[in-house]
C-alpha positions as CSV (number, residue, x, y, z in Angstrom):
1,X,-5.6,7.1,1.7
2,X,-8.6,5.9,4.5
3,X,-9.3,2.3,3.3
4,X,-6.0,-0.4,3.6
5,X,-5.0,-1.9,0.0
6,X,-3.8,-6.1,0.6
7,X,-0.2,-4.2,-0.8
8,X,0.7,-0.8,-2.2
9,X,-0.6,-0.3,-5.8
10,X,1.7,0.5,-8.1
11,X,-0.5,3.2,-10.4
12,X,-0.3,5.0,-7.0
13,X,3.5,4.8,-6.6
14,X,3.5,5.8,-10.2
15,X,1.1,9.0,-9.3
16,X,3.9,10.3,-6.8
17,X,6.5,13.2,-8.2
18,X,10.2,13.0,-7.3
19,X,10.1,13.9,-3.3
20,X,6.6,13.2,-2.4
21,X,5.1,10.6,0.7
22,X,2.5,8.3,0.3
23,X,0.7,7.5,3.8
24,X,-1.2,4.1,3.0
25,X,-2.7,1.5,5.4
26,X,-1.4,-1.5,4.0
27,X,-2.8,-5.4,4.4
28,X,-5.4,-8.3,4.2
29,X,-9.1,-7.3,5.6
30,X,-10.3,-7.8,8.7
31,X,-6.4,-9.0,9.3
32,X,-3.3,-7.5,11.0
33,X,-2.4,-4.1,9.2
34,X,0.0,-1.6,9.0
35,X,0.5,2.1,8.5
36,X,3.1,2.8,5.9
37,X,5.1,5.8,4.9
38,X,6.5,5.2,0.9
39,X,8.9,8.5,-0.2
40,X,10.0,8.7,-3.7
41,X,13.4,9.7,-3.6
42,X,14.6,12.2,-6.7
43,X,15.9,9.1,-8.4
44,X,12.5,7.7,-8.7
45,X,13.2,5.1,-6.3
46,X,11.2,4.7,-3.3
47,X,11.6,3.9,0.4
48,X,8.8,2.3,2.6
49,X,8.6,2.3,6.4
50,X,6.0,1.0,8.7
51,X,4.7,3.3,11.3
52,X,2.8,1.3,13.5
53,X,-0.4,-1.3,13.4
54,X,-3.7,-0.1,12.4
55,X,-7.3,-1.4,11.2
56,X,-9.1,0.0,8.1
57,X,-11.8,-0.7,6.0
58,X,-10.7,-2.7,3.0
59,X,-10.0,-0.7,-0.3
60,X,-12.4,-2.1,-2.9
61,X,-13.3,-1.8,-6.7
62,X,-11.1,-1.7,-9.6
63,X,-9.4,-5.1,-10.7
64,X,-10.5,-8.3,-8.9
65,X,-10.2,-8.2,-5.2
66,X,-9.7,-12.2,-4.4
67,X,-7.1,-11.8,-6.7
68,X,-5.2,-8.8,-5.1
69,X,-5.3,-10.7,-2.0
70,X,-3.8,-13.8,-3.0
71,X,-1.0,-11.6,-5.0
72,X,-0.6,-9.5,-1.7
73,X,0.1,-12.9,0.2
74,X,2.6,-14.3,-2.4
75,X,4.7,-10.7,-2.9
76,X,7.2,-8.5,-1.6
77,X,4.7,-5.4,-2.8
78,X,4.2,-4.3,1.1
């Protein structure tokens, strides 16, 4: 992914097969962000860890962006 998403969408999570890594930038625009490593274990659950601070261009189109970034502020979805 090359543009940061306000939290990690879950089509994309979704998207992944059993073992696979999602690299994401992660947060608000023009904020503090975050590069993020999600794994999707062979259970289908995933793990997330942050590697280290970064700034991207913000991710746009698709569903409303003022309200992904007031659902990225009010969630756990990081």
């Amino acid at each position: 992914m090359t543009a940061a998403a306000p939290y990690i969408p879950p089509a994309l999570i979704d998207q992944l097969r059993p073992g696979a890594w999602l690299v994401i930038p992660v947060g608000l625009p023009y904020s503090y962000q975050e590069l993020m490593v999600l794994e999707k274990k062979a259970s289908g659950e995933t793990e997330t860890r942050t590697i280290l601070g970064v700034s991207f261009v913000p991710l746009t189109g698709g569903d409303d962006e003022e309200t992904n970034y007031s659902a990225a502020l009010n969630s756990g979805h990081r």
